[in-house]
Structures are given as structure tokens and as C-alpha cells.
C-alpha positions, 0 to 999 in steps of 0.5 A, a space after each residue: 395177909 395182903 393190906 395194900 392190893 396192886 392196882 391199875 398202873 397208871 402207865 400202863 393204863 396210859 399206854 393201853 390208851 394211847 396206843 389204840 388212839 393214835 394212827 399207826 403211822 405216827 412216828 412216835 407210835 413204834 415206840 409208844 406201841 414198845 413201851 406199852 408192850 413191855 408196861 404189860 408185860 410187867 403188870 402181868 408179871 406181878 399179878 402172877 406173882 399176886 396169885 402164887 403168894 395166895 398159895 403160901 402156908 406160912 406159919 406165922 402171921 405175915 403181911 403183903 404190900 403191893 406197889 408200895 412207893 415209899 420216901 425216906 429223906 430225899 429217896 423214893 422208890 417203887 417195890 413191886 412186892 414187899 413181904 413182911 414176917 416176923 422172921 425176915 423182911 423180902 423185898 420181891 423185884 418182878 422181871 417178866 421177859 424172854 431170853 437167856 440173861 446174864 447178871 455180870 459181877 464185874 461190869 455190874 452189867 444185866 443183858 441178855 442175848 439177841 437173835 444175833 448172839 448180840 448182847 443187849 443191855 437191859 436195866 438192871 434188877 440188883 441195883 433196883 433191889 439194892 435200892 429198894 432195901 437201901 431204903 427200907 432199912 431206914 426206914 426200919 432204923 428210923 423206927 427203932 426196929 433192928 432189922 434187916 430186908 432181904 431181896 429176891 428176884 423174881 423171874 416170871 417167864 418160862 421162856 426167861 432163863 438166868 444163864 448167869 445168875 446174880 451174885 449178890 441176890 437170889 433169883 429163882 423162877 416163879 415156879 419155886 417161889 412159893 417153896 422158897 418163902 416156906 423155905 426161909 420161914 422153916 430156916 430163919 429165926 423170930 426177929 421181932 414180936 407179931 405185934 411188931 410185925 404187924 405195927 411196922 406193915 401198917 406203918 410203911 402202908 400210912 406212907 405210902 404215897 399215892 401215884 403222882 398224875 401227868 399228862 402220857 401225851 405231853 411225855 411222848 410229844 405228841 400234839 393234841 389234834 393226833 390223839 382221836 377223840 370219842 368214847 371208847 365202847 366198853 364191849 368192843 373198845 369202838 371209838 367213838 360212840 354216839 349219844 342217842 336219847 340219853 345213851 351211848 349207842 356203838 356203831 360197830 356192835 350194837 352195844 348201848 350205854 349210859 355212863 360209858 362217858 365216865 371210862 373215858 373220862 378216866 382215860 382223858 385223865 391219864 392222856 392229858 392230866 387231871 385238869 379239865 374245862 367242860 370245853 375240852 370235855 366236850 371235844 374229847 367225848 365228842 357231844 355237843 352239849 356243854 350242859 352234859 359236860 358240867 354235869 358229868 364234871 359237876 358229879 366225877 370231878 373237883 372244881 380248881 377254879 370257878 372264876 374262869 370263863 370255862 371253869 377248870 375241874 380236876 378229874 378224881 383218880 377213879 382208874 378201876 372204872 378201866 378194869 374190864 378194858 385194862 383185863 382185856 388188853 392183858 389178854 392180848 
């Protein structure tokens, strides 16, 4: 049973949107257009691993956390996958890459080879699990439940092949993933009741804590004026469109629209941060009508302050309104 569903990273989607808003001839693009690519490939990796758990046949209750961010005492951490059985407790980390990698036992190194025959030093999964259940497990004993979290390591590529697996945690292709949770279900004995089980899923999902907003463009350096304006059309991703008689028409496919104003304003959110005044509203939609901008802040947002000249909105989190945009550019 899934009780907490993967959404829409925010880093991702960030990227996604800066990277179609800013001239290839920036000098920070190179590596916006990196990051971005590597953010997607990580998000896609862990939807397919969503869609292959959807195949397990287990035979006691479990519970699945997606994108749990936890925080116990000082120490926070983000766990890709989390699966909770009254028999053991997995913490799933997710690699999609390409290559043959090397887990060394002795440097504590993870790397894989280049074209070259070159190492190149990535970071490293088995200090991230060894973290992730570091902190699991006080939680577990803050609660009185003795118990223990296992980790495993995912590899989702096919074209990604351990060459030096790790030694302290089990990696596996995503291929046997499936067969090895059903696996360990089949070898591992009850640990605590189902009514346990289920209390401790839905007590890690109450804290779980929510993504902290931040502005992608003040995290790249990059200066306002660089970043292009308009509403992105939701068919083509033209941009920008134009307000015609209470629609966004595009001038690239035709496509017409009456609240594609609301997709950018999410974007608008997750390039410069939640707050917003009408002002910058009208400059980032491109409309000249500061009636039209209160109006759409009025109804999508959350007035911070009002004794202003322009009053300042806080945007609501609402990043599934970027579904259709952020499944096409996992096409890419």
C-alpha cells in the first residue's frame, strides 16, 4: 500500500524551466543544461522503480513512503523509497546512470570509468543509505519499536553495470527487484505486529516535511533581465502567448487558453520563490493589466503583506498544475 506518492520535484521542475528560459550562450547554461539532465534522469529512475513495486505479491500487509524527508534531532535526510513490512524495513536508494561503476571498499570511493579509461568520482550511494538508516533507526528507537532498517541499492539503467559491487549493501539491477523484496519476505521472520507495522508507516508519513521553496535563479546567479518572460503554451511550450479577449492564444500552434497563466505562475514560484507583488506579475506574464495580475493572485496566492504599495502574495505550492509540461520533458 502506497500512503505517501512521489510528486513533482521541485528541483527538477526548476530546471526543467529555467533551462527552456534562458539563451544557450549564457555562461551558466552548460551547466544548468547538466544538472537539469542528471535531475531527470533521477526522476525518472524512481518512477520506474514506483511502477515495478506495483508488481510485488507480498503476503503481509506492507506500506510504501515515496520521497519521505525526515528530521530527527539535527539530522535530516531525503530517502528515495522507503518500504515498511512487518518483517523488515528497506530503505531503497535509486542510481540511474550509464557506465560501469566501481564501489571502492578502501578509499570509500564510488566512480565510474570515462570514455578515457579515466575514473570519475561520483557521489556516493552507501554513504546516503548509511545515513538514511542512521536516521531511521532513531527514529524506530525513539518510538520504542526494536527494530532495524535494511538498505538496498538500486541500479535502474540497463546500460549501468556494477563492475565492483558495494560491500556493505546490496545493489541489484532493477530488473531483480521485484524478486528480491518477495525474496526477503519468504527469509526473514515477523518482527513486529501488522498493527505496528501500519502505526509506524503513518507516524513517519505525519513527519514528514514538506519541500522548503527557494528561488533556482538566485541559486545559479542569474540576473533577472536573462530570464525570458511570457506564458509558456501548454501544447507546445511557445513562449510567450498572448492575451486575446480573455484567452492565451499561441502564435506558434494556434493553441488557445484560459488559465495557462496559472502554469506559469507555478514556474514563476519555482525560478524566483514563493513571493510575488502584482507588479512582478505582470512582467513575468507579460500583460499589461495590473487589474488581471490581483485578480489571479487574489484567487492562487496568500497575501504576506498588504500595507505596501504593491502588496506582496506568497504563491501556493500547487506544482501538479506543471504535470503535462514535466511528462513531456521526461520524454526528452
Amino acid at each position: 500500500m502506497i500512503i505517501k506518492k512521489r510528486g513533482i520535484p521541485g528541483a527538477f521542475a526548476g530546471l526543467a524551466s529555467l533551462v527552456s528560459r534562458i539563451s544557450e550562450s549564457d555562461e551558466m547554461f552548460k551547466r544548468i543544461k547538466s544538472d537539469y539532465k542528471n535531475s531527470r534522469a533521477g526522476f525518472a529512475g524512481e518512477l520506474k522503480v514506483d511502477n515495478y513495486l506495483k508488481e510485488l505479491e507480498l503476503k503481509m500487509p506492507y506500506y510504501v513512503l515515496q520521497n519521505l524527508n525526515i528530521k530527527v534531532g539535527k539530522k535530516e535526510v531525503q530517502i528515495d523509497t522507503l518500504l515498511i513490512h512487518p518483517n523488515f524495513i528497506l530503505v531503497i536508494e535509486i542510481k540511474n546512470m550509464r557506465g560501469e561503476f566501481y564501489f571502492d571498499p578502501v578509499n570509500k570511493h564510488f566512480y565510474r570509468l570515462n570514455d578515457e579509461g579515466k575514473k570519475e568520482g561520483m557521489r556516493n550511494p552507501e554513504a546516503q543509505l548509511s545515513r538514511s538508516t542512521t536516521i531511521i533507526n532513531s527514529f524506530l528507537r525513539n518510538i520504542g519499536i526494536e527494530m532495524s532498517a535494511n538498505g538496498l541499492i538500486v541500479f535502474v539503467s540497463r546500460a549501468g553495470i556494477v563492475m565492483q559491487a558495494s560491500e556493505n549493501w546490496k545493489t541489484i539491477p532493477i530488473d531483480s527487484l521485484v524478486e528480491y523484496i518477495e525474496f526477503l519476505e519468504s527469509r526473514t521472520k515477523r518482527v513486529i505486529a501488522n498493527e505496528i507495522c501500519k502505526r509506524l508507516a503513518f507516524e513517519l508519513l505525519t513527519e514528514d516535511r514538506l519541500e522548503k521553496p527557494f528561488s533556482i535563479v538566485d541559486y545559479y546567479n542569474i540576473s533577472v533581465d536573462k530570464v525570458k518572460k511570457g506564458v509558456r503554451c501548454p501544447k507546445c511550450d511557445y513562449i510567450p502567448m498572448l492575451r486575446k479577449h480573455s484567452r492565451w492564444c499561441c502564435g506558434k500552434c494556434g493553441k488557445e487558453s484560459r488559465d495557462a497563466h496559472l502554469n506559469t505562475l507555478q514556474e514563476y514560484r519555482l525560478l524566483f520563490g514563493p513571493e510575488i507583488t502584482s507588479r512582478s506579475a505582470i512582467e513575468f506574464m507579460q500583460h499589461d493589466s495590473i487589474y488581471f495580475a490581483i485578480r489571479v493572485l487574489n484567487n492562487n496566492a496568500e497575501i504576506k503583506k498588504a500595507k505596501t504599495r504593491y502588496r506582496l502574495f506568497q504563491i501556493r505550492d500547487e506544482k501538479h498544475l506543471l504535470s503535462e509540461f514535466i511528462r513531456e520533458e521526461l520524454k526528452k
